[in-house]
LOLUMFI-89229 format. One record per residue (C-alpha): chain; z, x, y. Coordinates in nm, 3 decimals, always signed. Layout:
<keba><ch>A</ch><pz>Z</pz><px>X</px><py>Y</py></keba>
...
END
This chain:
<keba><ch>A</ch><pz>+7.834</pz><px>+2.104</px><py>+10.384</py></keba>
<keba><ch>A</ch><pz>+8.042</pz><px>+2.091</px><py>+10.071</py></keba>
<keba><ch>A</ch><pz>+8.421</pz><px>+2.162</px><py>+10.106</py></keba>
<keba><ch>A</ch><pz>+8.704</pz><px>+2.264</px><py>+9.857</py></keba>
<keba><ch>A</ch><pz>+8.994</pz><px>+2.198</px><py>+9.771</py></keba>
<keba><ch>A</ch><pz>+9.243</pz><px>+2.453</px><py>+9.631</py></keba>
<keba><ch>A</ch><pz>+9.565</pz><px>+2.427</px><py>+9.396</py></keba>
<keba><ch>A</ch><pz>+9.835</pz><px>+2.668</px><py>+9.554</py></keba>
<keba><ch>A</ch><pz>+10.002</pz><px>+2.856</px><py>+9.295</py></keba>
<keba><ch>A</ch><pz>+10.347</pz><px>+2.767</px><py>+9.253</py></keba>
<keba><ch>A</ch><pz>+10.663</pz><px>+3.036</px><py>+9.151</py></keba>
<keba><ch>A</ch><pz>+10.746</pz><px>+2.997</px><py>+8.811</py></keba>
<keba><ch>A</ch><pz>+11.069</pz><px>+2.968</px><py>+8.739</py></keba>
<keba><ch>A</ch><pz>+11.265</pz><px>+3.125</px><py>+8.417</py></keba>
<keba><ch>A</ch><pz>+11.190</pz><px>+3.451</px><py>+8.466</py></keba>
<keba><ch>A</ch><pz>+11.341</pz><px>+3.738</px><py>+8.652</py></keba>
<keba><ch>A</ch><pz>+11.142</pz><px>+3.887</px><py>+8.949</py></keba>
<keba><ch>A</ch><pz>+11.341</pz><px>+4.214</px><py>+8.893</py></keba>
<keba><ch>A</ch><pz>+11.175</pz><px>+4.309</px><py>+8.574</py></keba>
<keba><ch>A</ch><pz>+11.041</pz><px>+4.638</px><py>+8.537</py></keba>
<keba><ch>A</ch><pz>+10.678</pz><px>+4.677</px><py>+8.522</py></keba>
<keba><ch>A</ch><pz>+10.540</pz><px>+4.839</px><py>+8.235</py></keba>
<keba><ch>A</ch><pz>+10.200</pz><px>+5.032</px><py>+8.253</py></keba>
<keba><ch>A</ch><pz>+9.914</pz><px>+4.880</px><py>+8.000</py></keba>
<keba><ch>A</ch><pz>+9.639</pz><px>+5.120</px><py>+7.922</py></keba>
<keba><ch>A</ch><pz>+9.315</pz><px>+4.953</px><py>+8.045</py></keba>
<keba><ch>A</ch><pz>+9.010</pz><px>+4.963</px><py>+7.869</py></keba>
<keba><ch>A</ch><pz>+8.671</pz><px>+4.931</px><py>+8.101</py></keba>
<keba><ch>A</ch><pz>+8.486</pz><px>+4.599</px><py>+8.033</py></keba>
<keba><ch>A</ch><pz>+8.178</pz><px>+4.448</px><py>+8.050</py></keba>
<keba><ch>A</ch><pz>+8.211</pz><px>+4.245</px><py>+8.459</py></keba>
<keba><ch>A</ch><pz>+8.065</pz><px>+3.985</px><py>+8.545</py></keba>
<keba><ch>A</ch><pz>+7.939</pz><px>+3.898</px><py>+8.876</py></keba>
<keba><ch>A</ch><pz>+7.885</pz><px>+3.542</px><py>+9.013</py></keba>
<keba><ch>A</ch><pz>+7.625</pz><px>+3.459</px><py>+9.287</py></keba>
<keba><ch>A</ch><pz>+7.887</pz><px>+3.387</px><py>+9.583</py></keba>
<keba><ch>A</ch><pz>+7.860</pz><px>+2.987</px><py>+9.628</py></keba>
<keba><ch>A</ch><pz>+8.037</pz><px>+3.015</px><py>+9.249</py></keba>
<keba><ch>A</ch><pz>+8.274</pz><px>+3.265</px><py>+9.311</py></keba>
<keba><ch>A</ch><pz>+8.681</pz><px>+3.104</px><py>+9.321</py></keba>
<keba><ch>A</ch><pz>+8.861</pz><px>+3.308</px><py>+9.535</py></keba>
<keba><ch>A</ch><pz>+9.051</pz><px>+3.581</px><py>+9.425</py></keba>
<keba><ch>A</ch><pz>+9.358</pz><px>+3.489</px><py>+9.246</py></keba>
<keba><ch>A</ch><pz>+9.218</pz><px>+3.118</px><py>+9.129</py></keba>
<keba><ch>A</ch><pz>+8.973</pz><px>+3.241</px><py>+8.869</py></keba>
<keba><ch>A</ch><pz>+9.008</pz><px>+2.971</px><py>+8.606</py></keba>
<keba><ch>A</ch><pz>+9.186</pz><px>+2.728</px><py>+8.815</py></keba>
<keba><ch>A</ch><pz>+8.973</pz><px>+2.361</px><py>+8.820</py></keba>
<keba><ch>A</ch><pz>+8.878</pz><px>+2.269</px><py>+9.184</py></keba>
<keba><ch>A</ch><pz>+8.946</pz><px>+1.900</px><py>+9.333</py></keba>
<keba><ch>A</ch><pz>+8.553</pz><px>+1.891</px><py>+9.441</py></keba>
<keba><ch>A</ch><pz>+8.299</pz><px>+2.092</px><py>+9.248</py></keba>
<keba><ch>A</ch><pz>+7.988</pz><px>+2.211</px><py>+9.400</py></keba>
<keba><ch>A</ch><pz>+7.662</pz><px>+2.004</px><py>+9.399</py></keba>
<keba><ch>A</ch><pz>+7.474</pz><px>+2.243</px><py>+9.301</py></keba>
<keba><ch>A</ch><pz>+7.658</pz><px>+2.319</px><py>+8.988</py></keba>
<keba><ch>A</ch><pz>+7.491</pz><px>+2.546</px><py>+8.772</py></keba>
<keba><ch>A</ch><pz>+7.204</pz><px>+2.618</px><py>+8.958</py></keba>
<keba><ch>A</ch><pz>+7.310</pz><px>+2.986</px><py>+9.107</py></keba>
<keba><ch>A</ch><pz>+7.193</pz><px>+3.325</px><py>+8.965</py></keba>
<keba><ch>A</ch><pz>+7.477</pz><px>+3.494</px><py>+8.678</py></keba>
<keba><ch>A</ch><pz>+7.476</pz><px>+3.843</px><py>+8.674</py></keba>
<keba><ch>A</ch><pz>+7.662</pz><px>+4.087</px><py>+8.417</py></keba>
<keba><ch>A</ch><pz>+7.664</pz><px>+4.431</px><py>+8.507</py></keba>
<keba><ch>A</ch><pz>+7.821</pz><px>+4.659</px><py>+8.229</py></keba>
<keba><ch>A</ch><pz>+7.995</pz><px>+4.942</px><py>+8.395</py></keba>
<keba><ch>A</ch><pz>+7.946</pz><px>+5.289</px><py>+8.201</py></keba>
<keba><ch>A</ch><pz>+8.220</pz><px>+5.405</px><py>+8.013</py></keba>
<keba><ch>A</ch><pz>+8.241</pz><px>+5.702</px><py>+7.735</py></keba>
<keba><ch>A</ch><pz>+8.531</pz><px>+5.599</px><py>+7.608</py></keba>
<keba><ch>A</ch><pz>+8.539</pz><px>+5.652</px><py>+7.214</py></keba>
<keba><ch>A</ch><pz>+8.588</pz><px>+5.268</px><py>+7.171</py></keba>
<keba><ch>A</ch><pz>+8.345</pz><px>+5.166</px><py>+7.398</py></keba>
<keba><ch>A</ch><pz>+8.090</pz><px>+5.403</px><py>+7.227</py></keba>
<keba><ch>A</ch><pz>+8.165</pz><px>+5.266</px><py>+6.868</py></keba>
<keba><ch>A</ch><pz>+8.096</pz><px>+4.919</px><py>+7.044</py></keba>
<keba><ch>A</ch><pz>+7.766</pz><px>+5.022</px><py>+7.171</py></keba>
<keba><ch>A</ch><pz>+7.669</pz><px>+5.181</px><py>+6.814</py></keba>
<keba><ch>A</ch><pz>+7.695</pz><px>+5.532</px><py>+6.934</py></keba>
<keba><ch>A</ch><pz>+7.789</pz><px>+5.811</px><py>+6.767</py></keba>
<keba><ch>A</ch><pz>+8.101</pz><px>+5.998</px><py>+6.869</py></keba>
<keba><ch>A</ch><pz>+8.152</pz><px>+6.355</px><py>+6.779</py></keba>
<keba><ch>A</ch><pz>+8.433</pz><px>+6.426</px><py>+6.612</py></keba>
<keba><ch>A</ch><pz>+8.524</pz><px>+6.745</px><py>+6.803</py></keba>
<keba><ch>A</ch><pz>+8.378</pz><px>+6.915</px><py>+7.077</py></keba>
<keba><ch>A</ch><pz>+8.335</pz><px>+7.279</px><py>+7.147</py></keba>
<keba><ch>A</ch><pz>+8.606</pz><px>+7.475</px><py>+7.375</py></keba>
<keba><ch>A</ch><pz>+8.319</pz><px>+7.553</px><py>+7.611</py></keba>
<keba><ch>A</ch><pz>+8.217</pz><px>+7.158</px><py>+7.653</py></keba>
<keba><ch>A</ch><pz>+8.561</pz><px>+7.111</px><py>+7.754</py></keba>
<keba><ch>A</ch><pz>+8.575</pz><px>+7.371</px><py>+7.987</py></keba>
<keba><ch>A</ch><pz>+8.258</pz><px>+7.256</px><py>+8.171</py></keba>
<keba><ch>A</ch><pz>+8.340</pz><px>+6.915</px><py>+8.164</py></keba>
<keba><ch>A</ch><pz>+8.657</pz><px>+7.017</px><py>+8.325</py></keba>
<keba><ch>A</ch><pz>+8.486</pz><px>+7.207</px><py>+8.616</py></keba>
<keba><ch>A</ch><pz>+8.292</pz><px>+6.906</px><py>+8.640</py></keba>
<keba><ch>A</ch><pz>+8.590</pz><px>+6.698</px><py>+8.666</py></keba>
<keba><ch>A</ch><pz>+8.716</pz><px>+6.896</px><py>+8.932</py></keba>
<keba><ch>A</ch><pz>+8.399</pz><px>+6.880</px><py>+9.162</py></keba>
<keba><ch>A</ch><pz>+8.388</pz><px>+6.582</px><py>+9.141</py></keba>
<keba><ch>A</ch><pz>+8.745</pz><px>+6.534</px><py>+9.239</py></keba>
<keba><ch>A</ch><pz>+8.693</pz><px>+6.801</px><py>+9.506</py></keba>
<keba><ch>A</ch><pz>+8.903</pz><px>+7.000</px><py>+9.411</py></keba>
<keba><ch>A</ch><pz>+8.668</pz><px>+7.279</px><py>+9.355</py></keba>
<keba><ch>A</ch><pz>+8.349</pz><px>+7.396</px><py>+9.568</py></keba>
<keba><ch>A</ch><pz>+8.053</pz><px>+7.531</px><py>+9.466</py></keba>
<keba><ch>A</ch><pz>+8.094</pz><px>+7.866</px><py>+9.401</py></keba>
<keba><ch>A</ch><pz>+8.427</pz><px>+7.786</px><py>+9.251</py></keba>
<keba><ch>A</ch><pz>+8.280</pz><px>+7.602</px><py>+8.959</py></keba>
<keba><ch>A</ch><pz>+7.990</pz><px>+7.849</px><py>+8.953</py></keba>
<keba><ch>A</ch><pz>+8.318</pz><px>+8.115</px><py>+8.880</py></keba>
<keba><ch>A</ch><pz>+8.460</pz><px>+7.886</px><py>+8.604</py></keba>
<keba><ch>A</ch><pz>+8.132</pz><px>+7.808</px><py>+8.438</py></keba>
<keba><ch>A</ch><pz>+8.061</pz><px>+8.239</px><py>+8.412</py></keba>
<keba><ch>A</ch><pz>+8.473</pz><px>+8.220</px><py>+8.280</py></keba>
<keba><ch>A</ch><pz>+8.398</pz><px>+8.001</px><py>+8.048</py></keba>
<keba><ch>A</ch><pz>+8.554</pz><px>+8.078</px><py>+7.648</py></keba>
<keba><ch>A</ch><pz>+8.137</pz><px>+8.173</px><py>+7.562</py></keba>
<keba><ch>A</ch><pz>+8.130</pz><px>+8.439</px><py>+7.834</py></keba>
<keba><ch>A</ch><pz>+8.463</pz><px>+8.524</px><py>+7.765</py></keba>
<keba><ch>A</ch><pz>+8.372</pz><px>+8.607</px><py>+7.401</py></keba>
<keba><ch>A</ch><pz>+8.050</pz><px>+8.754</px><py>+7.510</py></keba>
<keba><ch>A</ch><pz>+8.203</pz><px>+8.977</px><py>+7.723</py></keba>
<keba><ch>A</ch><pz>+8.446</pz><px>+9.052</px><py>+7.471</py></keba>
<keba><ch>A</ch><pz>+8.189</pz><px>+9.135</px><py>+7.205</py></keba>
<keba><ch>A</ch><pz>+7.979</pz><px>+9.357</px><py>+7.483</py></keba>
<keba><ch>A</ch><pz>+8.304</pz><px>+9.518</px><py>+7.575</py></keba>
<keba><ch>A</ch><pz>+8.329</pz><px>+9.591</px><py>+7.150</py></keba>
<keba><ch>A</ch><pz>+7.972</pz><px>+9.754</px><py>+7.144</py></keba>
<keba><ch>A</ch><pz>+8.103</pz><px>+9.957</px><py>+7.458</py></keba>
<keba><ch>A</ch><pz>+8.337</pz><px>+10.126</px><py>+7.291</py></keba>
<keba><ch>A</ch><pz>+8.199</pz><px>+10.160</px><py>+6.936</py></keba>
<keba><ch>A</ch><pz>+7.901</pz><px>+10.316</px><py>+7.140</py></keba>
<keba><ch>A</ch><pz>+8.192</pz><px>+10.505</px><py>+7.332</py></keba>
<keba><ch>A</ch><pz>+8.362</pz><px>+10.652</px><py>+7.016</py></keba>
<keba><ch>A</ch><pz>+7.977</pz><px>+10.741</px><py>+6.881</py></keba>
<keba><ch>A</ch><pz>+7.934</pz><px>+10.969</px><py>+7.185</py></keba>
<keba><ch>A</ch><pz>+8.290</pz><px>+11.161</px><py>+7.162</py></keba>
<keba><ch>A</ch><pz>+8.210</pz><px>+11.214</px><py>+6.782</py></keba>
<keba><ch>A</ch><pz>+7.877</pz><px>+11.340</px><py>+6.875</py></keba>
<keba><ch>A</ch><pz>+7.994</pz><px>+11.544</px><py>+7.140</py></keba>
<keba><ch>A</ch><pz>+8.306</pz><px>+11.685</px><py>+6.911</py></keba>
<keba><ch>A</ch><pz>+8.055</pz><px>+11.798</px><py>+6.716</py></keba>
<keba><ch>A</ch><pz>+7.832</pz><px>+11.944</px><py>+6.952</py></keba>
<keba><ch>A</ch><pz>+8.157</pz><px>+12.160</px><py>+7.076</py></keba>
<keba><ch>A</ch><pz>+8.216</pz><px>+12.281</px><py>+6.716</py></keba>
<keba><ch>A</ch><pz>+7.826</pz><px>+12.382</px><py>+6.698</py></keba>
<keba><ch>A</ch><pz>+7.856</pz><px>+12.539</px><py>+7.019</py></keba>
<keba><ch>A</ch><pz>+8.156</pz><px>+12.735</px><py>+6.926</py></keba>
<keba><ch>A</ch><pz>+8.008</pz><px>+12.827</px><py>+6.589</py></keba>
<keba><ch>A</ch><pz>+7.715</pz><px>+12.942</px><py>+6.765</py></keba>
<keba><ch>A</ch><pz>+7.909</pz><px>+13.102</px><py>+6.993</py></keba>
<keba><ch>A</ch><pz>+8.103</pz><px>+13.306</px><py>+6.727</py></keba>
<keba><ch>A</ch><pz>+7.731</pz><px>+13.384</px><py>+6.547</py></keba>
<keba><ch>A</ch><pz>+7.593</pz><px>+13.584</px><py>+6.882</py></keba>
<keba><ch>A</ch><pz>+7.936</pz><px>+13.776</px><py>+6.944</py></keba>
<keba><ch>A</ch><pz>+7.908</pz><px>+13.865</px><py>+6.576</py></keba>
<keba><ch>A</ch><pz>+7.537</pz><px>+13.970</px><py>+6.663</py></keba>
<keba><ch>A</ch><pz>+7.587</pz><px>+14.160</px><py>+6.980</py></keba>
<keba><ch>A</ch><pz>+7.855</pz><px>+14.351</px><py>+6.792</py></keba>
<keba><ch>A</ch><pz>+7.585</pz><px>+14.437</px><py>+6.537</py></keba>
<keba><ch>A</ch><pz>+7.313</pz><px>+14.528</px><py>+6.823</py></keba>
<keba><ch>A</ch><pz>+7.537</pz><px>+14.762</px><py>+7.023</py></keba>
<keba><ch>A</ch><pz>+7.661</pz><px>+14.959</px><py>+6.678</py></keba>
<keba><ch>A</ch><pz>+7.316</pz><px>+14.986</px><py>+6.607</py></keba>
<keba><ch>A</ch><pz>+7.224</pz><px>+15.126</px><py>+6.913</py></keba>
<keba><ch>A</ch><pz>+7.527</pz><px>+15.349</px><py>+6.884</py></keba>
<keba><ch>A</ch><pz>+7.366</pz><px>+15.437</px><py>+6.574</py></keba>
<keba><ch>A</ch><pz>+7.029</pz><px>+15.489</px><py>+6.713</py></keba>
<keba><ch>A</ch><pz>+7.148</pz><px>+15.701</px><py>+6.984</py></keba>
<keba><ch>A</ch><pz>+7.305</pz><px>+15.952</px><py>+6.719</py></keba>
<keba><ch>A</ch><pz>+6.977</pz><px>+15.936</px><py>+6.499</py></keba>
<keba><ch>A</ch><pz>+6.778</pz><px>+16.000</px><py>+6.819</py></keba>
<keba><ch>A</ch><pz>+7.045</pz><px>+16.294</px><py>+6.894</py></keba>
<keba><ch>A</ch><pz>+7.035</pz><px>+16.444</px><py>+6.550</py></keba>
<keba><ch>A</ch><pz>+6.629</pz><px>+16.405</px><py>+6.577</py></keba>
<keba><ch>A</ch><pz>+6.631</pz><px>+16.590</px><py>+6.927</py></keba>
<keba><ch>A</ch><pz>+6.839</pz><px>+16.895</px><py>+6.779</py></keba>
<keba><ch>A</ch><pz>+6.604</pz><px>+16.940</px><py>+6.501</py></keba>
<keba><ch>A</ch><pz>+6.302</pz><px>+16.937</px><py>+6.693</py></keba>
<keba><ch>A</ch><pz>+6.465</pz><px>+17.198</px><py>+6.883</py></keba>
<keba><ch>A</ch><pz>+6.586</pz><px>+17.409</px><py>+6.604</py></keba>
<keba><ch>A</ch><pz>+6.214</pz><px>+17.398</px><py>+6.476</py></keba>
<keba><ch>A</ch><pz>+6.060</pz><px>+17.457</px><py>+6.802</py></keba>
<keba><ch>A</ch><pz>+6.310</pz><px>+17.786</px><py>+6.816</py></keba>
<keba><ch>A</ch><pz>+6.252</pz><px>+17.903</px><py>+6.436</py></keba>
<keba><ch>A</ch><pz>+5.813</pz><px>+17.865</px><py>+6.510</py></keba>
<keba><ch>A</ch><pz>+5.914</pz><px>+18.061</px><py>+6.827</py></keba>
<keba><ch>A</ch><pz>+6.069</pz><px>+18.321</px><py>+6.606</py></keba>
<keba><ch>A</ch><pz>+5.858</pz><px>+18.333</px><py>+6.322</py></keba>
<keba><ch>A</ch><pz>+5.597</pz><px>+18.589</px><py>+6.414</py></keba>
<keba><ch>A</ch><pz>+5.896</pz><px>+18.843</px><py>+6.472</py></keba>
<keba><ch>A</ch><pz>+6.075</pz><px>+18.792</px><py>+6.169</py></keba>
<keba><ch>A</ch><pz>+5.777</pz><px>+18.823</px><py>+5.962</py></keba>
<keba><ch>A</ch><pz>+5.675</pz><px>+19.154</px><py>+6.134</py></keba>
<keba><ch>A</ch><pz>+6.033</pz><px>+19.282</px><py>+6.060</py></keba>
<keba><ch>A</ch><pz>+5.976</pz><px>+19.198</px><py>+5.747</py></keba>
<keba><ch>A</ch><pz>+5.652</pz><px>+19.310</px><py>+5.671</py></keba>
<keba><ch>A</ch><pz>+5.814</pz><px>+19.659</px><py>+5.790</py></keba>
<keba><ch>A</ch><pz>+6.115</pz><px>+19.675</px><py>+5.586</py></keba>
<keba><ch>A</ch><pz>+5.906</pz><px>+19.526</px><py>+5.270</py></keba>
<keba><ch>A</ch><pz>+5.546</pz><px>+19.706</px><py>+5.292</py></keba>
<keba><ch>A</ch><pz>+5.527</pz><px>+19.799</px><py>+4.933</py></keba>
<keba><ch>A</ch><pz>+5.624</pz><px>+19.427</px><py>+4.862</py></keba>
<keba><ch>A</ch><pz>+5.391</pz><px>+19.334</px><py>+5.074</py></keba>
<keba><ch>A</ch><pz>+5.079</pz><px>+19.542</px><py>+4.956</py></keba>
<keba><ch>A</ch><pz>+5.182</pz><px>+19.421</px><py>+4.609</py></keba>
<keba><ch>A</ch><pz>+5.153</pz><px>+19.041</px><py>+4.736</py></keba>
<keba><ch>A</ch><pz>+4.783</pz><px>+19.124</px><py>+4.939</py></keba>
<keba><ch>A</ch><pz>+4.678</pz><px>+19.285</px><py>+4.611</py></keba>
<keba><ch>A</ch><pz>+4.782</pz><px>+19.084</px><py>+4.331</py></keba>
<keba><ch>A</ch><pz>+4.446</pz><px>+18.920</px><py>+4.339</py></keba>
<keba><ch>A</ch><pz>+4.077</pz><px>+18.904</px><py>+4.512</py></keba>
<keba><ch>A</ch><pz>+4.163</pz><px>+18.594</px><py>+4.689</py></keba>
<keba><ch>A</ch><pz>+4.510</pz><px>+18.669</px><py>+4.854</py></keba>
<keba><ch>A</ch><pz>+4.323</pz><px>+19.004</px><py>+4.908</py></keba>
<keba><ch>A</ch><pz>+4.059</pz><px>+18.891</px><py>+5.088</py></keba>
<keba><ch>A</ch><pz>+4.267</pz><px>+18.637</px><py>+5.276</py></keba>
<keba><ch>A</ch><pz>+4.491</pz><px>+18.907</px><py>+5.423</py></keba>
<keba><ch>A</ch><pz>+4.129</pz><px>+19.095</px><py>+5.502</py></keba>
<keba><ch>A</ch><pz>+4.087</pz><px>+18.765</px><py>+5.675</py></keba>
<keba><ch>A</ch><pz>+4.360</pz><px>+18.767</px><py>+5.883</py></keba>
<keba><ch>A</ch><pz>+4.360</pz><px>+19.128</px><py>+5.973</py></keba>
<keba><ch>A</ch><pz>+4.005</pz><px>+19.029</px><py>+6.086</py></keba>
<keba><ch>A</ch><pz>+4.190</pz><px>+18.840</px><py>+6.337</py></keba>
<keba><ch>A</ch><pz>+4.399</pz><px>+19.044</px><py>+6.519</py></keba>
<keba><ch>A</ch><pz>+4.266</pz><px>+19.239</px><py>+6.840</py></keba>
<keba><ch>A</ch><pz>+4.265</pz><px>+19.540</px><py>+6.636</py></keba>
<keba><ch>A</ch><pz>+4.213</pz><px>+19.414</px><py>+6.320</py></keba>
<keba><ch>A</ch><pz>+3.824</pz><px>+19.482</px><py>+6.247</py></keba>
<keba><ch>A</ch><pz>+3.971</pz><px>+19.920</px><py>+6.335</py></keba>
<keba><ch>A</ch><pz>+4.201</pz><px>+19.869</px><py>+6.042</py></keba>
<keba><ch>A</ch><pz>+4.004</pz><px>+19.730</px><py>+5.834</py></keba>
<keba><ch>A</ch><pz>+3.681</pz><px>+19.971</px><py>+5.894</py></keba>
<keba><ch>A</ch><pz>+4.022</pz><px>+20.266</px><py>+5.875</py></keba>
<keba><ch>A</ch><pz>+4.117</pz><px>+20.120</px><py>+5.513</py></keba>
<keba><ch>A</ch><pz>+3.750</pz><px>+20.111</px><py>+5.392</py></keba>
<keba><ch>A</ch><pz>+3.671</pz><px>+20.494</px><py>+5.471</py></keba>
<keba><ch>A</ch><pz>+4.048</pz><px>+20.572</px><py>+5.332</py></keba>
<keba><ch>A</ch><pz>+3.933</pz><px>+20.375</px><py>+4.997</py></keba>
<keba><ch>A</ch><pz>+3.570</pz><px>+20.550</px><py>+4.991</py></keba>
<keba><ch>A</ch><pz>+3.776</pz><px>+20.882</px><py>+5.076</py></keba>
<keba><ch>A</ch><pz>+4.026</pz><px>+20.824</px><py>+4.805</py></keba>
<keba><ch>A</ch><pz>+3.716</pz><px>+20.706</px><py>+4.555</py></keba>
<keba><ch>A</ch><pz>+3.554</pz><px>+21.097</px><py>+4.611</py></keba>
<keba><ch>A</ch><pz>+3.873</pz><px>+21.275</px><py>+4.496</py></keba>
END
């Protein structure tokens, strides 16, 4: 068995222990990892040792590069490194952040990543449409009010029409009634008025049966007619033959 012997690190002098620290940003670097028969311990890491191993050189060196995305670090691996990223990369990365943190749960992040500035603006454009398509139905229904109204004027304006026409009609249908009835009364009284004046007009009236063959024979006609008609007639034929002898 092999044994070592260490150096113990002396204070140095000259300086002041009181100095205030100052905080160096750290970059993450490549680490390498010895097999642990080469490992110094901690604190002595390039510090020569009194007896060196025997078997120098033949353990196992291992570099593990830790993963970084710092910008640097990218340029040194030959990436690429956008020059900006998007609001809602930010955001997500943040909720990422903070899971794994734990600061947030599940459902939390779930609630950030439907917040996000893309659902935001989605929302916001829906929320647009809404009321465009909102202001589209109050014009259309403005309108259909006026139409209604318009149409509403139109039919009092034609029931006003309809019940003066029927006034109207009614008086036609009166004025019709009462001449019906005068001419109803007048047929009534038309036999007696043309007796009376057949009576008071007899000469006239001989003069109208006689002023030629056919109103003659007409009025024989119509004397035929009557109940005693064919008497009068076979009365005026023997008073003509009479009167024809003298």
């Amino acid at each position: 068995m092999n044994f070592r012997a260490f150096n113990i690190p002396t204070k140095k002098t000259g300086g002041s222990s009181s100095a205030a620290p100052r905080t160096v940003p750290v970059q993450q670097e490549p680490v390498e990892i010895n097999s642990e028969e080469e490992t110094p311990p901690t604190g002595q890491a390039g510090r020569t040792t009194v007896n060196p191993p025997l078997d120098k050189g033949k353990g196992k060196v291992r570099t593990k590069h830790a993963a970084t995305t710092h910008p640097s670090a990218k340029r040194r691996r030959g990436e690429s490194v956008p020059a900006t990223e998007s609001l809602e990369e930010l955001w997500v990365k943040m909720g990422r952040k903070l899971k794994e943190m734990g600061e947030v749960g599940p459902e939390t992040l779930g609630k950030l990543a439907e917040d996000s500035p893309s659902r935001s603006l989605q929302l916001e454009e829906k929320l647009k449409r809404l009321e465009a398509h909102n202001r589209e139905l109050q014009d259309l229904t403005a309108r259909q009010l006026d139409e209604m109204a318009n149409l509403s004027a139109v039919a009092g304006r034609a029931n006003a029409e309809v019940l003066q026409l029927k006034q109207e009609n009614s008086l036609l249908m009166g004025e019709v009634s009462h001449l019906k009835e005068e001419a109803w009364v007048k047929e009534q009284e038309l036999p007696g008025r043309a007796r009376q004046w057949m009576e008071e007009n007899l000469v006239e009236a001989a003069r109208v049966l006689t002023s030629s063959e056919e109103r003659t024979m007409e009025g024989f006609k119509l004397l035929y007619r009557e109940e005693q008609g064919k008497e009068m007639i076979t009365h005026i034929g023997s008073y003509g033959f009479m009167s024809g002898q003298k």
